[in-house]
C-alpha positions in Angstrom: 203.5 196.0 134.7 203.0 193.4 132.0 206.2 192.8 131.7 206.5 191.9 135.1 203.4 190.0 135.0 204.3 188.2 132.4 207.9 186.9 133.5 206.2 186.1 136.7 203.8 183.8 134.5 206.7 182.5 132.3 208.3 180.9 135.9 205.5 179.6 137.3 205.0 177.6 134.5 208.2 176.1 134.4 207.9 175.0 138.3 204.3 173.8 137.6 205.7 171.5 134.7 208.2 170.7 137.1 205.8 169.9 139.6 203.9 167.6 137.1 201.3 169.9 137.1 201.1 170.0 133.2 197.6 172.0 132.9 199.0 175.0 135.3 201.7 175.0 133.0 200.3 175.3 129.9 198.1 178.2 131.9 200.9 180.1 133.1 202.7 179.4 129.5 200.1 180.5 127.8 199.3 183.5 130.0 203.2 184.5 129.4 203.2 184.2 125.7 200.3 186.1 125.9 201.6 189.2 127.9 204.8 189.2 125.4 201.9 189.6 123.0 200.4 192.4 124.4 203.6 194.3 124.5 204.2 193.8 121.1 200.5 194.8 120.5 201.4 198.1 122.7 204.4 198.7 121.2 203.3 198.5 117.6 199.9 200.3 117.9 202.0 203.3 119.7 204.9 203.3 117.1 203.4 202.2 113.8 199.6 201.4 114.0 197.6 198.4 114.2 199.5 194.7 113.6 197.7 192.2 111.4 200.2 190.0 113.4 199.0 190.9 116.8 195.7 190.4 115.8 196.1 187.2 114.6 198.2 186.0 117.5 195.2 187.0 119.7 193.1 184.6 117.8 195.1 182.0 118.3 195.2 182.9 122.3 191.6 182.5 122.3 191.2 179.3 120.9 194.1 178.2 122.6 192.6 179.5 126.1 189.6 177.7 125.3 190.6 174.6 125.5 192.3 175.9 128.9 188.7 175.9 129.9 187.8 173.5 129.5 190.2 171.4 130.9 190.0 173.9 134.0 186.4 172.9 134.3 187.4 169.8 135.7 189.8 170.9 138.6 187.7 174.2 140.0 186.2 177.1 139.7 188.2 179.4 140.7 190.6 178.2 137.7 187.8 177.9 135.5 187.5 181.4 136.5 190.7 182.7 135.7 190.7 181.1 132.1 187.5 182.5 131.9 188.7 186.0 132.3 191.6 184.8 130.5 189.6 184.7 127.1 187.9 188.7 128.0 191.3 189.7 128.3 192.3 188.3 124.8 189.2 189.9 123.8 190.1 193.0 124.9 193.5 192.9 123.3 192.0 192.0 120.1 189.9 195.0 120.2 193.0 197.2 121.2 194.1 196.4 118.1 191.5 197.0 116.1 191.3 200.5 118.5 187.7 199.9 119.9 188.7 199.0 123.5 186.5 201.1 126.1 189.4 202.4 128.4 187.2 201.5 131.6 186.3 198.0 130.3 189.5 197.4 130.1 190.2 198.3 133.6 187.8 196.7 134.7 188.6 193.4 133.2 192.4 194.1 134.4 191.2 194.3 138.0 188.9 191.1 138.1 191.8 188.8 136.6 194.0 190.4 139.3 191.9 189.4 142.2 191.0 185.9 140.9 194.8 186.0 140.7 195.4 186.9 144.2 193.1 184.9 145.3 193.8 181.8 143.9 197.3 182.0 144.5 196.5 183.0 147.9 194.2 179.6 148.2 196.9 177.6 146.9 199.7 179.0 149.3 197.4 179.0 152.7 195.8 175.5 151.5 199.0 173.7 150.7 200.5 174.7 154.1 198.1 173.7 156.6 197.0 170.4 154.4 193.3 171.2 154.5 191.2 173.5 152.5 191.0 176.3 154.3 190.2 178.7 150.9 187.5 177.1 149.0 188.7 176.7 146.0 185.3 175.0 144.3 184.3 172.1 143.2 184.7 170.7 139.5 182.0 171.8 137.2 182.4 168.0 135.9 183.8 165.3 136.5 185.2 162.0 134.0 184.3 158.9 135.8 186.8 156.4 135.3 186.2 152.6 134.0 188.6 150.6 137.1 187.0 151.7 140.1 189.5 154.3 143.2 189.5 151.2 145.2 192.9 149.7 145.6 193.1 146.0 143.6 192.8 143.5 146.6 195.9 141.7 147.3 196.3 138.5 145.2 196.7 136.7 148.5 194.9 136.4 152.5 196.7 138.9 154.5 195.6 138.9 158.2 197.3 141.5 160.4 199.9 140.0 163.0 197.8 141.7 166.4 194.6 140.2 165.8 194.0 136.3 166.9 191.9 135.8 163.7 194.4 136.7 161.9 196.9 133.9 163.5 194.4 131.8 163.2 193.8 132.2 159.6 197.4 131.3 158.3 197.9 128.6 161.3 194.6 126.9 159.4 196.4 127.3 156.2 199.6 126.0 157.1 197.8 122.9 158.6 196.0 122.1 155.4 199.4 122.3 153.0 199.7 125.9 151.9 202.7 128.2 151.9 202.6 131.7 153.9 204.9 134.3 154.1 205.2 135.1 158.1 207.3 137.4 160.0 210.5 136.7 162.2 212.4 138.0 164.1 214.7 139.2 161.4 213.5 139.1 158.3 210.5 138.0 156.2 210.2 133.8 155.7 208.2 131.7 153.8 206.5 129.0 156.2 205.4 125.6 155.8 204.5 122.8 157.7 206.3 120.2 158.6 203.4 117.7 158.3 202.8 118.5 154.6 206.1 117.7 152.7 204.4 118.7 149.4 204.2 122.6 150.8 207.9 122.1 151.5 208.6 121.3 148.1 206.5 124.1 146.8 208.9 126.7 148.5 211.5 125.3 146.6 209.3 126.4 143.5 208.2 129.9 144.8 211.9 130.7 145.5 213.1 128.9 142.6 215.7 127.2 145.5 218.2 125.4 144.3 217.0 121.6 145.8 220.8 121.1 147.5 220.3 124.1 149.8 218.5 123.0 152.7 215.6 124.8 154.6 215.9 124.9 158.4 213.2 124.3 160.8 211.8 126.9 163.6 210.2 125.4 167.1 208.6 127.6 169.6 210.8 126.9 172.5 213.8 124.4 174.0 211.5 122.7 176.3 210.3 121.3 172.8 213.0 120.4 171.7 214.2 118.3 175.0 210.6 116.7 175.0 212.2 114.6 172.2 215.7 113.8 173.7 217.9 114.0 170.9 222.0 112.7 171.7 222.9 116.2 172.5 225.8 117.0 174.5 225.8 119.0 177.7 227.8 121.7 175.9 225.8 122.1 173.3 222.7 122.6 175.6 224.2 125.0 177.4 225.4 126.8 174.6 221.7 126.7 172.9 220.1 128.0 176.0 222.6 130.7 175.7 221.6 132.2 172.1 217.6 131.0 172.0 215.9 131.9 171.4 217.0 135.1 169.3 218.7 135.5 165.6 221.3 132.5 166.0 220.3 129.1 164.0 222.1 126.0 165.2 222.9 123.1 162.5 222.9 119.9 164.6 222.9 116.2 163.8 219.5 114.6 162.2 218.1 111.6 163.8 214.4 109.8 163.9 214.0 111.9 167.4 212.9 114.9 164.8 209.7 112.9 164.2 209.2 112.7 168.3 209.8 117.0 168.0 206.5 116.7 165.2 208.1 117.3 161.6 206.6 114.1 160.7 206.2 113.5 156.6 208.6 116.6 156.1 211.6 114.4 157.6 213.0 113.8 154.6 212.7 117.3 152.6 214.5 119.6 155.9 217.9 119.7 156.7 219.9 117.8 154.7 221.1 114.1 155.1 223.1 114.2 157.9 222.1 117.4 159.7 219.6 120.1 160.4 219.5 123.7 161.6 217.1 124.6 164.1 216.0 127.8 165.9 213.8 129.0 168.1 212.8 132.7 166.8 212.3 135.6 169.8 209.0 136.6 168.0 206.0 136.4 170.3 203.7 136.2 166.9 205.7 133.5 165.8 206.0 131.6 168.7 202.0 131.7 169.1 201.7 130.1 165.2 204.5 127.8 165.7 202.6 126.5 168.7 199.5 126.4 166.9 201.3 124.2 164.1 204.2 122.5 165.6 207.6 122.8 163.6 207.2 124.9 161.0 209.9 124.7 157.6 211.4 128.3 157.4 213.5 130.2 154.5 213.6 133.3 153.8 210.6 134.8 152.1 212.7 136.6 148.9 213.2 134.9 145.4 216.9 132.8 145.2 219.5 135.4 145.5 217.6 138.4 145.7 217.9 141.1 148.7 215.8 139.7 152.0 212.1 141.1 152.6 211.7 143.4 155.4 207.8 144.3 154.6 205.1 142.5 154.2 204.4 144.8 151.5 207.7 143.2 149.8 207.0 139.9 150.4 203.2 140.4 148.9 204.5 142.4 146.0 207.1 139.8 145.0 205.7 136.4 145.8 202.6 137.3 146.8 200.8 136.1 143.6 202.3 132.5 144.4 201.2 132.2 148.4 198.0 131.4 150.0 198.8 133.9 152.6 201.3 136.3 154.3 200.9 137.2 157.9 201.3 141.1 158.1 203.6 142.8 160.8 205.3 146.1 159.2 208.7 146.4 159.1 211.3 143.2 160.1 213.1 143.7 163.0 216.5 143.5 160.8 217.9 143.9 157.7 219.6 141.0 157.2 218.7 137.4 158.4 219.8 135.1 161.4 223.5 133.8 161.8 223.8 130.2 161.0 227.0 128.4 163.5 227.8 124.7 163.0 227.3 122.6 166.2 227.9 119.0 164.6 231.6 119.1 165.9 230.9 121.2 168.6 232.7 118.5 171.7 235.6 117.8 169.0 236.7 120.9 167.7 234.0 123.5 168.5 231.9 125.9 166.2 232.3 127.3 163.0 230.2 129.8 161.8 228.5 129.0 158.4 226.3 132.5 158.0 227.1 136.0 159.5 223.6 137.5 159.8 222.0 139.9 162.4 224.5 138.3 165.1 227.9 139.2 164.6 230.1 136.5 164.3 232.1 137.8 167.4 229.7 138.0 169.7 228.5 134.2 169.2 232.4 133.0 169.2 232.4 135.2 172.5 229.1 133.4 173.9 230.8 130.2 173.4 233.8 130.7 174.9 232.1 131.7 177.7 230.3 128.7 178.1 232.7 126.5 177.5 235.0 127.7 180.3 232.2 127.2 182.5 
């Protein structure tokens, strides 16, 4: 029966230290090493009298268990308890040695430990399985307060949830005064500035460490925006843009003062590049409301230069969240990957070619061209 006991001991321990549970596992270790003891003990008192060994091993138990206790002090009692019976049963070892054990002392020590035992185990097993404490297990005799308080470190930026208005409003009134916020799209995570504040654009470049000939495109809320400021587009490529806005598909188009008519304002000169600039209208009704709430709005994607995309808000607050004023929180991005860029400069000429395959395959937007073109 010790035997038993005993290997049964030995493998709990192992899956407690497994488990990471590193004071059940010195328990069960200990409570192992000790029944291997005890068999010795048995074994030599039956065959060749008491073992100065034994008896010295069983001192070492009980300090050893001691310190068991206390540490068991501080989970619950009905650990404490079993350490606690622990130590009598080391007693009573020691005094089987030394051949003053009371037979019925010893039974009755046996039969408590094997109770708390059951019982505990028991606890553990029904307590684990339904995820409430069922078994009272007991409360810590004491407990070590710890310096840093159980609250969570607050986030090192403002981080309004998406559903709530006050929460749009908080980064639209950040945005309008110059700061950078990470805001969701509809694919991935972006870092957002305004287009009125051409100092915020230039701090993007910083947080992303951007290379300065890689341009940032610009997000609007809607096309009836963008025909408020008649820019020289041609019939095919208005047709073609109310085709794939809005929705994951940017559109690089020619630059012209009508931008400043659209509301980029200061920020002309630091979007798009010389020549050209991408616009898209996102299919994001959060987005949409902000953008309205702060015109044009200078968008790249909210991840440090050449580093995966963020598709958390969690991400983008963990890896450049220390260098925003804000991130607007929405869970998880729509996509994995971010919008397909297709270049309409030449669009009349010679048609489009796709710069970036993102979200949209690049097949589907050759076939949405086609399409409208033969119309």
């Amino acid at each position: 029966l010790i035997l038993i006991g005993g290997f049964v001991q030995l493998l709990a321990g192992f899956l407690a230290f497994r488990k990471y549970d590193h004071l059940g596992g010195a328990a069960f270790l200990t409570f192992s090493a000790l029944s291997a003891d005890s068999i010795s003990g048995h074994l030599v008192n039956v065959g060749a009298g008491r073992s100065a060994g034994f008896t010295a091993g069983s001192i070492a138990f009980l300090v050893l268990n001691a310190f068991l206790m206390i540490l068991a002090s501080s989970f619950n009692v009905v650990l404490l308890c079993m350490t606690l019976a622990m130590e009598i049963l080391t007693i009573c070892f020691l005094l089987f040695t030394l051949e003053n054990l009371p037979l019925p002392f010893e039974i009755v020590m046996l039969s408590i430990f094997s109770i708390i035992c059951f019982y505990g185990a028991t606890a553990s097993l029904v307590n684990s399985m339904f995820g409430k404490d069922l078994m009272m297990m007991g409360p810590p005799l004491f407990t070590v307060e710890s310096s840093k308080k159980d609250t969570k470190e607050p986030p090192p930026c403002i981080c309004p949830r998406s559903h709530c208005t006050s929460g749009l409003r908080t980064i639209a009134e950040l945005l309008n005064t110059g700061a950078v916020c990470g805001v969701p799209t509809d694919t991935v995570y972006a870092l957002a500035a305004s287009c009125k504040h051409p100092q915020a654009i230039e701090k993007v470049y910083r947080i992303k460490d951007r290379p300065q000939e890689k341009p940032i495109c610009i997000f609007i809320s809607n096309l009836d925006q963008l025909r408020a400021a008649a820019p020289p587009i041609s019939p095919l490529l208005w047709e073609f843009m109310e085709n794939v806005y809005p929705g994951g598909i940017g559109c690089i188009i020619k630059k012209g003062e009508w931008l400043k008519k659209l509301g980029v304002g200061a920020g002309y000169s630091r979007v798009g590049t010389q020549d050209s600039i991408m616009i898209r209208v996102p299919d994001l009704t959060v987005l949409v409301h902000l953008i309205d709430m702060t015109g044009p709005l200078a968008i790249t994607s909210a991840n440090p230069s050449g580093e995966v995309d963020s598709t958390h808000h969690d991400m983008v607050i963990s890896r450049l969240g220390h260098k925003l004023e804000g991130v607007l929180c929405d869970g998880e991005s729509d996509e994995v990957v971010a919008s397909t860029v297709v270049n309409c400069t030449k669009i009349d000429e010679s048609g489009i070619t796709i710069v970036r395959e993102g979200c949209i395959p690049a097949g589907k937007v050759m076939q949405i061209f086609e399409s409208v073109k033969n119309r």
